[in-house]
N, C-alpha and C positions, 0 to 999 in steps of 0.2 A: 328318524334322527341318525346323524353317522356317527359309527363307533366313536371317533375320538372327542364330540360331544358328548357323549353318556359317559366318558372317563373324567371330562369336566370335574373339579371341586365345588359344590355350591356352597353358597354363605359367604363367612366374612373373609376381607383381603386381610395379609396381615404387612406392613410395609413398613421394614427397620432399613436406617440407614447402618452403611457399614462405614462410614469417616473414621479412622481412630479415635475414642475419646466419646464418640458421641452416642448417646442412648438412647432420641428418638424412635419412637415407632408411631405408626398410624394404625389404626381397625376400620376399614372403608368396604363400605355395600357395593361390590364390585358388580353386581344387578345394577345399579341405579347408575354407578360412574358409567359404565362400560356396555350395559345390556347385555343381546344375548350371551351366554360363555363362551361360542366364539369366537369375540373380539377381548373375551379378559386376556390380560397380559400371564404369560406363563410365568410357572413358579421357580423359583431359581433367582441368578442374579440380573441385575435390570439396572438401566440407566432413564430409567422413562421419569421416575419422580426427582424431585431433590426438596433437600429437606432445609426445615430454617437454618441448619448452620452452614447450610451451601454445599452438602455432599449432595456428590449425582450418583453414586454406589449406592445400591439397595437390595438387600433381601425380599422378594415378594415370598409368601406360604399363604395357603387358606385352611381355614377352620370353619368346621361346619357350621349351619345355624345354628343349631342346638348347643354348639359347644360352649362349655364355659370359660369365663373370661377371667384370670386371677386380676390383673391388674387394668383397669380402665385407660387407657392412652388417651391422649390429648388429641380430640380430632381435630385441630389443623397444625398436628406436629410436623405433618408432610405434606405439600401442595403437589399438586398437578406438575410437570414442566413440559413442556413440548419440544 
């Protein structure tokens, strides 16, 4: 496996839009959207989602499996966009 797979985050995505105003986030199995971790989207800022109130700005982070969750997000607070 090459180095920068094994630097990989495994577990959950974590996907907040940054729109002004808006507090959206999504918790998505980036195993199951994306498979191996080298096609997850890097962490940082991203244009890849957009969120229902139409931002295309997004925070991606991951949190481990194991990590806990304080607050439950609404899974389809953030859709796919292409």
């Amino acid at each position: 496996m090459a180095e920068s797979q094994m630097d990989m985050p495994r577990g959950r995505m974590i996907v907040r839009c940054l729109s002004p105003g808006c507090v959206h986030v999504a918790l998505l199995e980036a195993k199951v959207l994306f498979g191996p971790a080298r096609d997850w989207p890097t962490a940082g800022r991203s244009q890849r989602f957009r969120c229902v109130c139409g931002g295309r700005e997004s925070r991606i982070s991951y949190a481990g499996e194991t990590a806990p969750v304080e607050a439950q997000p609404a899974s389809d607070a953030i859709h796919l966009w292409a």
